[in-house]
C-alpha positions as semicolon CSV with decimal commas, in nm:
position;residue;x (nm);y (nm);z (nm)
1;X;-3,627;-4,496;1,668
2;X;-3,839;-4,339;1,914
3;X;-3,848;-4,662;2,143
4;X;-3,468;-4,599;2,157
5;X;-3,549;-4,222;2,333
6;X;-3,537;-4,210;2,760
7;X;-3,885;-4,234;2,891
8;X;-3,904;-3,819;3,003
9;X;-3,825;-3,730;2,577
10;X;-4,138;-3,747;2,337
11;X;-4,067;-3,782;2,003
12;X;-4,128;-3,429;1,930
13;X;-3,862;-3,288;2,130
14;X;-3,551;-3,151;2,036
15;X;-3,215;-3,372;2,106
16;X;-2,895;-3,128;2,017
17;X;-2,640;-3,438;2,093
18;X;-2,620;-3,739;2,285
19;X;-2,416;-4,040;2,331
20;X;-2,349;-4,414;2,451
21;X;-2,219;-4,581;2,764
22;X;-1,945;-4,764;2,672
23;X;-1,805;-4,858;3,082
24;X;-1,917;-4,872;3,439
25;X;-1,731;-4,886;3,712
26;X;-1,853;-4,773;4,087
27;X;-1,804;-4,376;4,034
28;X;-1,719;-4,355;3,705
29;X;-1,914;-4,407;3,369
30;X;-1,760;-4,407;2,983
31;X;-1,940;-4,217;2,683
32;X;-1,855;-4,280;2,345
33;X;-1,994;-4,023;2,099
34;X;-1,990;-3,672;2,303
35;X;-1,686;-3,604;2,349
36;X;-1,649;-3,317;2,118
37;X;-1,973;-3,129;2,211
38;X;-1,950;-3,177;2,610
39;X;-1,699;-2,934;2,864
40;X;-1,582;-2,990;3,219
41;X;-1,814;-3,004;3,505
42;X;-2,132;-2,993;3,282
43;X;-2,403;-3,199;3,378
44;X;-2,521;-3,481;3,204
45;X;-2,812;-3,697;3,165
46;X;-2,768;-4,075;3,184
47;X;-3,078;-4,216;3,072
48;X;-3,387;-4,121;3,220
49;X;-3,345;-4,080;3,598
50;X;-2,956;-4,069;3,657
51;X;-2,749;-3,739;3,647
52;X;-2,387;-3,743;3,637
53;X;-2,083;-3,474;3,608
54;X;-1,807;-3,455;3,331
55;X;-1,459;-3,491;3,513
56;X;-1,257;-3,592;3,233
57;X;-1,278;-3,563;2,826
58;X;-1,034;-3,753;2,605
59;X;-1,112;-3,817;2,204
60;X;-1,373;-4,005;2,128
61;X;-1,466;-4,069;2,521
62;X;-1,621;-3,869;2,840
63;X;-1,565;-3,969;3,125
64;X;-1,872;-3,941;3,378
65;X;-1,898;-3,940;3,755
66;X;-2,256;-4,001;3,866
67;X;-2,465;-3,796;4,173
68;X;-2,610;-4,146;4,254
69;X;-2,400;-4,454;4,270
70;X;-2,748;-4,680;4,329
71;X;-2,904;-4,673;4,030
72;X;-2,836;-4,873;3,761
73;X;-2,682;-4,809;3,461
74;X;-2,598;-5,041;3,174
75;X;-2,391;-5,063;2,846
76;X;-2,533;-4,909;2,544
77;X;-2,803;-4,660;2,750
78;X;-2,816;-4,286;2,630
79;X;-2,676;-3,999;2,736
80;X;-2,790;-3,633;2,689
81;X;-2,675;-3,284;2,830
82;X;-2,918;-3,183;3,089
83;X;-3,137;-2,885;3,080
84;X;-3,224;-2,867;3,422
85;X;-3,247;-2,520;3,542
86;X;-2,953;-2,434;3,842
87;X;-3,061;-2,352;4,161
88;X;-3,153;-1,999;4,238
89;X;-3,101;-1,942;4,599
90;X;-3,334;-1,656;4,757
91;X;-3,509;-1,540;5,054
92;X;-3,717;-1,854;5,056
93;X;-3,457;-2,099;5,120
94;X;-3,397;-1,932;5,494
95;X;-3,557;-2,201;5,715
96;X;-3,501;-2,482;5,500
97;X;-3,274;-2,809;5,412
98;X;-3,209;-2,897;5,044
99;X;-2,923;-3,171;4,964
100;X;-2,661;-3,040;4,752
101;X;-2,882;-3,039;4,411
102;X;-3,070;-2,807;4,561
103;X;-3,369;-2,965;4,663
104;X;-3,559;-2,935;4,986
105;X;-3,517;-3,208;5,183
106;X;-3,712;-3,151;5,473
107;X;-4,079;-3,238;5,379
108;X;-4,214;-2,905;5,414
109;X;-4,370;-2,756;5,065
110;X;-4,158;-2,652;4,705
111;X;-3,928;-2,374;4,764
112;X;-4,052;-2,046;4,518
113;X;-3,854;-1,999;4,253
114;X;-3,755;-1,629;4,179
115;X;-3,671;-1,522;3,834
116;X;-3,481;-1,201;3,975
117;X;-3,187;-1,445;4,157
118;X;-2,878;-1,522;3,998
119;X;-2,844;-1,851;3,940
120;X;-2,607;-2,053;4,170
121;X;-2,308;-2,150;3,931
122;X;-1,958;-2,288;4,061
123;X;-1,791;-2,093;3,797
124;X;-1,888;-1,788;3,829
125;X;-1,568;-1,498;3,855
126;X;-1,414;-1,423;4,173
127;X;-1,406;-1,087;4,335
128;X;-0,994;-0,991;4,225
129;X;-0,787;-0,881;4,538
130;X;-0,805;-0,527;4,518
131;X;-1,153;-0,545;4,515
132;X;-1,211;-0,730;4,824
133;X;-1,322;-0,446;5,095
134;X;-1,064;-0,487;5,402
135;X;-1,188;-0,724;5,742
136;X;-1,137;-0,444;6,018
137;X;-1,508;-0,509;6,176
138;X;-1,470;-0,699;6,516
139;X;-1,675;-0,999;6,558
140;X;-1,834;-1,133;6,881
141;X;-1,925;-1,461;6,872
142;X;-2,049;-1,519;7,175
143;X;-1,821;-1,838;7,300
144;X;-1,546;-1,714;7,603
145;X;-1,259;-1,866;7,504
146;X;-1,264;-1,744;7,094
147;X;-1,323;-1,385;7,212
148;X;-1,057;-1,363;7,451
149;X;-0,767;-1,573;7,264
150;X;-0,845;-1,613;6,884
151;X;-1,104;-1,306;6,797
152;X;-1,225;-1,277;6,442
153;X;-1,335;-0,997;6,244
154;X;-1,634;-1,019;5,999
155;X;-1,528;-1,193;5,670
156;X;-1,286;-1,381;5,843
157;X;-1,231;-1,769;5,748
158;X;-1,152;-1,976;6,071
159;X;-1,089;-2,351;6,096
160;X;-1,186;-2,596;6,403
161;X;-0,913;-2,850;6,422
162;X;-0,990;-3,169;6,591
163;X;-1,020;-3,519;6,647
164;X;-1,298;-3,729;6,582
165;X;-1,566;-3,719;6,912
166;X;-1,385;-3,386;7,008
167;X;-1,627;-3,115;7,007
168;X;-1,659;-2,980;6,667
169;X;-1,988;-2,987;6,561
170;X;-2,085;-2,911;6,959
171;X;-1,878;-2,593;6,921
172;X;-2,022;-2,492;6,550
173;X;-2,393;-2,524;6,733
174;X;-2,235;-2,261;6,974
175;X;-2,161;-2,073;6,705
176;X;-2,456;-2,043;6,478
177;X;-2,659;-1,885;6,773
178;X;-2,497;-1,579;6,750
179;X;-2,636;-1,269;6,685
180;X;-2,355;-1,060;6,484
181;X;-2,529;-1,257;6,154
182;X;-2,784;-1,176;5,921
183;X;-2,820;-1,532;5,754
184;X;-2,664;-1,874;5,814
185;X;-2,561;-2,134;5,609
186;X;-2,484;-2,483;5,750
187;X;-2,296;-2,709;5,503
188;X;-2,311;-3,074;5,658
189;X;-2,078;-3,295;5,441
190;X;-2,051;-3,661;5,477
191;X;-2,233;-3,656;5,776
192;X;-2,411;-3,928;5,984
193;X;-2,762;-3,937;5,885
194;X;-2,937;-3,936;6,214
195;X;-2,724;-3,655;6,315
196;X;-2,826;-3,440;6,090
197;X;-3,170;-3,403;6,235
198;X;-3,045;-3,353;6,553
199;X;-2,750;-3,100;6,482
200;X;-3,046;-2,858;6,312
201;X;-3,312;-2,906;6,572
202;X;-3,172;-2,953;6,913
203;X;-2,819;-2,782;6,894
204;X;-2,916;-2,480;6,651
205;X;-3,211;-2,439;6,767
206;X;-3,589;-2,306;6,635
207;X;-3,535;-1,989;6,677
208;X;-3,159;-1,961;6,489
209;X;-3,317;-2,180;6,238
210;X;-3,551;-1,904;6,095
211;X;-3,240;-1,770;5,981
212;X;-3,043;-2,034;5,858
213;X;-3,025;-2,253;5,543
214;X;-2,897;-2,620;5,521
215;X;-2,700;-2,794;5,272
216;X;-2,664;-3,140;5,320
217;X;-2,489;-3,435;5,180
218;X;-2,472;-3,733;5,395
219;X;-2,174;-4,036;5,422
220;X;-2,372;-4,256;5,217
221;X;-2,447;-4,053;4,902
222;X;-2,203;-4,058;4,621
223;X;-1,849;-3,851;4,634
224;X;-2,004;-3,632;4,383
225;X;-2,301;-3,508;4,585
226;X;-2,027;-3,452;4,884
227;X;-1,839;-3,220;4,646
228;X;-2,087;-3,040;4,557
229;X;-2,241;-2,980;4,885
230;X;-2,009;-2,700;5,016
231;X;-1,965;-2,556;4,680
232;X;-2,355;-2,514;4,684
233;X;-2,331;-2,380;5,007
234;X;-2,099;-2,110;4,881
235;X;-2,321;-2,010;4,598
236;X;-2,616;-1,987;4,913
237;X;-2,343;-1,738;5,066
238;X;-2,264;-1,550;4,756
239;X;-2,622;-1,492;4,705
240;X;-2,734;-1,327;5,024
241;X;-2,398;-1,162;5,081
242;X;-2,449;-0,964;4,684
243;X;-2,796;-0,823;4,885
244;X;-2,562;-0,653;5,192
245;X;-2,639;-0,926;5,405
246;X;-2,309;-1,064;5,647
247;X;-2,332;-1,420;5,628
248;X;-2,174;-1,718;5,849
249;X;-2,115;-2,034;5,697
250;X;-2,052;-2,332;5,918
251;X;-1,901;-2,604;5,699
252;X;-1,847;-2,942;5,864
253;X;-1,623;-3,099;5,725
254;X;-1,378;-2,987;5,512
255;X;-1,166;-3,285;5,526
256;X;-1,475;-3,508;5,440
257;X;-1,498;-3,235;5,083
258;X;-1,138;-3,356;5,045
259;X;-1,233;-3,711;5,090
260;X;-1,472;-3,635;4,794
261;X;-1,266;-3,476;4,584
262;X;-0,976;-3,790;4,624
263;X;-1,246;-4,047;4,551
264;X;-1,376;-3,867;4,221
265;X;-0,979;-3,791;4,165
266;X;-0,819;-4,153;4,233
267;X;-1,117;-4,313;4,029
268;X;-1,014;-4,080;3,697
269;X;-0,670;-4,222;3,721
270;X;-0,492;-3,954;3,873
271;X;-0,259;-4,064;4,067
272;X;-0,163;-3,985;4,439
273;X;0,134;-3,762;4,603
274;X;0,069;-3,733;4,966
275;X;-0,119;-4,019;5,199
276;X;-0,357;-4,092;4,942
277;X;-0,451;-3,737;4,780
278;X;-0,410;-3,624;4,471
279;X;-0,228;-3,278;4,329
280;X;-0,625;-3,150;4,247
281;X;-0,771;-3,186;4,603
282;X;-0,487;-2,912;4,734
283;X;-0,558;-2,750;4,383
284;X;-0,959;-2,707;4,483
285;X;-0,917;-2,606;4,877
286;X;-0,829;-2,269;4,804
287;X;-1,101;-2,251;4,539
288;X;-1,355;-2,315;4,777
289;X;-1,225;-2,116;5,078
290;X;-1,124;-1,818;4,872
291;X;-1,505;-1,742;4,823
292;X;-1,542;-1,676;5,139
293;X;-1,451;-1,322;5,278
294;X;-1,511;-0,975;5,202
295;X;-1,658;-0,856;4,912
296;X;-1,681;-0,566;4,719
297;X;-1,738;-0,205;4,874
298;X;-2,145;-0,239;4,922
299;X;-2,190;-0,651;4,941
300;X;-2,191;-0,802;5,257
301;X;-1,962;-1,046;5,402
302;X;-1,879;-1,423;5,419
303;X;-1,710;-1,534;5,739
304;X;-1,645;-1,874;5,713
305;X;-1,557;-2,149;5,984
306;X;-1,474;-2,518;5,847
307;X;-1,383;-2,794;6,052
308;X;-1,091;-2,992;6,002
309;X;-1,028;-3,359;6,097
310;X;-0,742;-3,459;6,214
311;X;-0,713;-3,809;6,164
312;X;-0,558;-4,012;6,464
313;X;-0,486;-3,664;6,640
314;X;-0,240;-3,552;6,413
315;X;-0,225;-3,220;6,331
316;X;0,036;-3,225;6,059
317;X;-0,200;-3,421;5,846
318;X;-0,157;-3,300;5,453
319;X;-0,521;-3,162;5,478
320;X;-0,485;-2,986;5,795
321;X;-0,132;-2,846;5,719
322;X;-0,262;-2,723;5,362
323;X;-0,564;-2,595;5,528
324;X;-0,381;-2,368;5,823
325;X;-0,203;-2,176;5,496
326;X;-0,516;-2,092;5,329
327;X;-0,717;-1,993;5,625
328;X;-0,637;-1,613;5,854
329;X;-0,645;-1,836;6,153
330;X;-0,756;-2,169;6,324
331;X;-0,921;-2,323;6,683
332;X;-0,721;-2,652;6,776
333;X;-0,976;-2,895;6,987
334;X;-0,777;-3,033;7,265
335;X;-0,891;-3,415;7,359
336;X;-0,713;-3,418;7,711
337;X;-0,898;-3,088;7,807
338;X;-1,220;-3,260;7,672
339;X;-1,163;-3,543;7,913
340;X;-1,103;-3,272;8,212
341;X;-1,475;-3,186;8,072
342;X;-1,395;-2,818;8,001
343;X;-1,590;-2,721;7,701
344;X;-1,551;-2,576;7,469
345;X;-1,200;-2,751;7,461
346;X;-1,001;-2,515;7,263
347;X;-0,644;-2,503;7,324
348;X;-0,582;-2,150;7,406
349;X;-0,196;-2,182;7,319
350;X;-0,205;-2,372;7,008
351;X;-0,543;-2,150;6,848
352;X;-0,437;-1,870;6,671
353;X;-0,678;-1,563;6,482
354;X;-0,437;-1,381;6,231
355;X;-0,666;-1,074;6,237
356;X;-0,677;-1,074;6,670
357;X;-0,464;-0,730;6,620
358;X;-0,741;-0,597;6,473
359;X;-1,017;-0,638;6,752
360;X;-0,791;-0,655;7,066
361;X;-0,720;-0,290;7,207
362;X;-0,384;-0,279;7,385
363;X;-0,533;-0,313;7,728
364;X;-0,686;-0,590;7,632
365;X;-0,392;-0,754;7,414
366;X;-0,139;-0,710;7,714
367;X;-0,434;-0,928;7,931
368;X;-0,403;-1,196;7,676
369;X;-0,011;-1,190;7,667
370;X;-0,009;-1,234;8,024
371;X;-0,289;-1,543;8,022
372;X;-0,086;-1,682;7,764
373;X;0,235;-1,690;7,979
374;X;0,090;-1,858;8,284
375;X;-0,110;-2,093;8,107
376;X;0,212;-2,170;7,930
377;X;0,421;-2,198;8,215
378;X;0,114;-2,396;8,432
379;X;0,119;-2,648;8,182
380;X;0,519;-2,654;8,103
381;X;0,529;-2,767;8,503
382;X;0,230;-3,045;8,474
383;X;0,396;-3,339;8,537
384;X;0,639;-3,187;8,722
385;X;0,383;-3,066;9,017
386;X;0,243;-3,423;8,961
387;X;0,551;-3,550;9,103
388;X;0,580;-3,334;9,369
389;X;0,924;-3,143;9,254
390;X;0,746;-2,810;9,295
391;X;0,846;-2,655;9,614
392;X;0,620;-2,296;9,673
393;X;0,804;-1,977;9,680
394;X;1,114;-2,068;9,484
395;X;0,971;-1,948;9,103
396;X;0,723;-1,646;9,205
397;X;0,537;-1,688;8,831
398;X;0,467;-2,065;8,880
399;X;0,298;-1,958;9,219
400;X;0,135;-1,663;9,046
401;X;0,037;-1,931;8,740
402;X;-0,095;-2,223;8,999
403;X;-0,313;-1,967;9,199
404;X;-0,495;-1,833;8,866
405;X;-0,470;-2,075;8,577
406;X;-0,745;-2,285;8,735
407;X;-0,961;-1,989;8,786
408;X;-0,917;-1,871;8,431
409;X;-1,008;-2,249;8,307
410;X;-1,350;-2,199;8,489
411;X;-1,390;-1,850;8,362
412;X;-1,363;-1,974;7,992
413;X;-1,594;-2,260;8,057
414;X;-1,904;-2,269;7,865
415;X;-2,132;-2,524;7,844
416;X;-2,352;-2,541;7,498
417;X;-2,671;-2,439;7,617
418;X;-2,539;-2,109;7,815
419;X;-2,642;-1,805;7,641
420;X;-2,330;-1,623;7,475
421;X;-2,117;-1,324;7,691
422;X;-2,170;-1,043;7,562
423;X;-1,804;-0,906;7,654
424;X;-1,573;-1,229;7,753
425;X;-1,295;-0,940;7,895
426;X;-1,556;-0,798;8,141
427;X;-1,678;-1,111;8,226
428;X;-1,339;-1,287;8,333
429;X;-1,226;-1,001;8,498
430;X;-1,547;-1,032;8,738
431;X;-1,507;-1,412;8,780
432;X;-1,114;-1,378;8,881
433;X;-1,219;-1,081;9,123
434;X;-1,481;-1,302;9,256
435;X;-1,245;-1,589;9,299
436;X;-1,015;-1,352;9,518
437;X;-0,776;-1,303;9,181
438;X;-0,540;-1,014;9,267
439;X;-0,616;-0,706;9,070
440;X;-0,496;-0,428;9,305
441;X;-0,497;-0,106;9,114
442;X;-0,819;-0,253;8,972
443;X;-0,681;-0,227;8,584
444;X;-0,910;-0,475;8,396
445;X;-0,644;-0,489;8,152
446;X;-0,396;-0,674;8,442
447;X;-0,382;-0,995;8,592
448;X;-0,122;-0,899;8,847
């Protein structure tokens, strides 16, 4: 009997239950003979070396999805519930990359483990919606063009929307240098693996890093370990945010999580209602973005920004257009104003921050109203001026909108490596004054 036992179980040890692999398939693997003893999204053991995740229980069989898809795994092998102790995210993790099982990554020594932590668990309850403290802090990240046209408040969950080759992880570097944060936590889904390496070192930075914690689950590993990257990433959040702490979390990319989720989805037999996604993948997006946020009077925040990819440009993509409900505001990438090489290239007329109200005072919201309106009518007139129909002086606001536009595109520029404005507002009023903008009652709140 005992030769029949995985090679980490003595014969002394305890087994509570096990069972027997009945089917294999790519991501999915059948137990007979645990069905009755095992619960969604516990972890299993599939013979010695393999773990894998319930996903689906019918009588008399579990269904399986393993965290690797390489190893082997044959008919008749045992299966056991797991014991393995959950991640406890702590102090010691800042600095350091761990894939999305937790563990480090990055070649550098064991992470401590802290008895005093709460264990990371997916489950865990929610903060209810009365309890959630109200965003009214203003946030300054730093990058022109987000604190002028879409500013966010702390707690605030933002999407990047973009293109492949756009800008977004360029942007989320930008991002991460700030210094409105305490901690944060980079969630690299379905990545490239040599870019990971590169993303952490060159664009974030040594010095951000020493504040920072990485979760990553590269293209190549299984669906499962892609799901479970950002949702490990939350639980990092949660952690740091229960100790007062305001934490960012960069998550890139959301639509690769929703890849993940169809994969495990499609290959449990549920069946598809929009371009290849199943009813659970919009059913789990909210679930993961709703952690983010304020908590409770006394926690600290979780201000989230996800990217989003828009595949083939369009932005009415079932992921994107699900995403944009969820979310209190989003930053579309434009490709054309990437090709002008003005970076970062958000749209300022398509990016919208639903709490901008909050951090804009009305000086500075009547600025924005009247940026918006020339860029608007600068670019409504493109192709026109391209042809030569406009003729000067007959429409006073396109002259107005041809003189400053331009000027205001430089302001906003801001290459990657520049160190972040500390006040965008002051800082484009002294460019436009420098570039012989009219401001003549000298109102920084006018462009007139």
């Amino acid at each position: 009997m005992t030769d029949l036992l995985p090679a980490t179980l003595q014969a002394g040890d305890l087994i509570k239950y096990g069972g027997t692999v009945e089917c294999v398939s790519p991501n999915l693997v059948t137990v007979n003979g645990i069905s009755h003893r095992v619960s969604l999204g516990q972890v299993l053991r599939l013979g010695s070396d393999r773990l894998g995740e319930v996903v689906r229980i019918e009588s008399g069989h579990t269904y399986i999805c393993p965290f690797d898809t390489d190893g082997a795994c044959t008919i008749g092998e045992l299966v056991f519930a797991d014991e393995q102790t959950l991640p406890r995210p702590n102090e010691h993790w800042l600095g350091r990359v761990v894939n999305a099982m937790g563990e480090p990554i990055d070649s550098l020594p064991p992470i401590p483990l802290t008895k005093d932590n709460v264990p990371a668990d997916n489950h865990t309850r929610r903060n209810g919606a009365m309890q959630r403290s109200r965003l009214n802090v203003p946030l300054k990240t730093g990058v022109k063009v987000i604190d002028i046209f879409a500013p966010l408040c702390r707690g605030q969950r933002m999407g990047i929307f973009a293109g492949s080759g756009v800008g977004k992880s360029t942007l989320l570097s930008m991002l991460a240098k700030s210094d409105a944060f305490d901690v944060v936590v980079v969630a690299l889904v379905g990545e490239r693996g040599r870019e990971v390496r590169e993303f952490l070192e060159d664009s974030i930075g040594e010095q951000a890093r020493q504040k920072t914690v990485a979760v990553v689950a590269t293209s190549d590993e299984s669906p499962m370990l892609r799901r479970r990257a950002p949702e490990l990433a939350l639980d990092v959040c949660e952690s740091f945010a229960r100790q007062g702490n305001n934490v960012l979390l960069l998550l890139d990319s959301l639509t690769r999580y929703a890849h993940s989720l169809r994969e495990i989805s499609v290959a449990n037999g549920e069946p598809p209602v929009a371009r290849g996604y199943t009813s659970s993948v919009f059913t789990q997006l909210p679930k993961l973005l709703e952690r983010a946020g304020a908590g409770v009077e006394g926690d600290g925040s979780i201000t989230a920004i996800a990217t989003v990819l828009v595949d083939g440009d369009d932005h009415n993509d079932p992921i994107a257009d699900a995403v944009r409900g969820i979310i209190d505001g989003h930053l579309v990438l434009d490709r054309t104003i990437a090709e002008e090489g003005r970076y970062p290239p958000v749209n300022p007329l398509a990016s919208i921050s639903r709490l901008a109200e909050k951090v804009w005072t009305p000086e500075e919201r009547n600025l924005v109203l009247q940026l918006r309106k020339m860029i608007s009518k600068f670019e409504e007139t493109r192709d026109l001026r391209m042809l030569g129909g406009r003729k000067p002086g007959s429409d006073g606001e396109l002259d107005k909108a041809v003189e400053t536009v331009p000027a205001i595109y430089e302001a906003i520029c801001q290459p990657p490596d520049a160190p972040g404005s500390q006040n965008a507002f002051d800082d484009l009023v002294t460019f436009l004054k420098g570039n012989n903008q009219p401001d003549q009652n000298n109102e920084p709140a006018t462009v007139s």
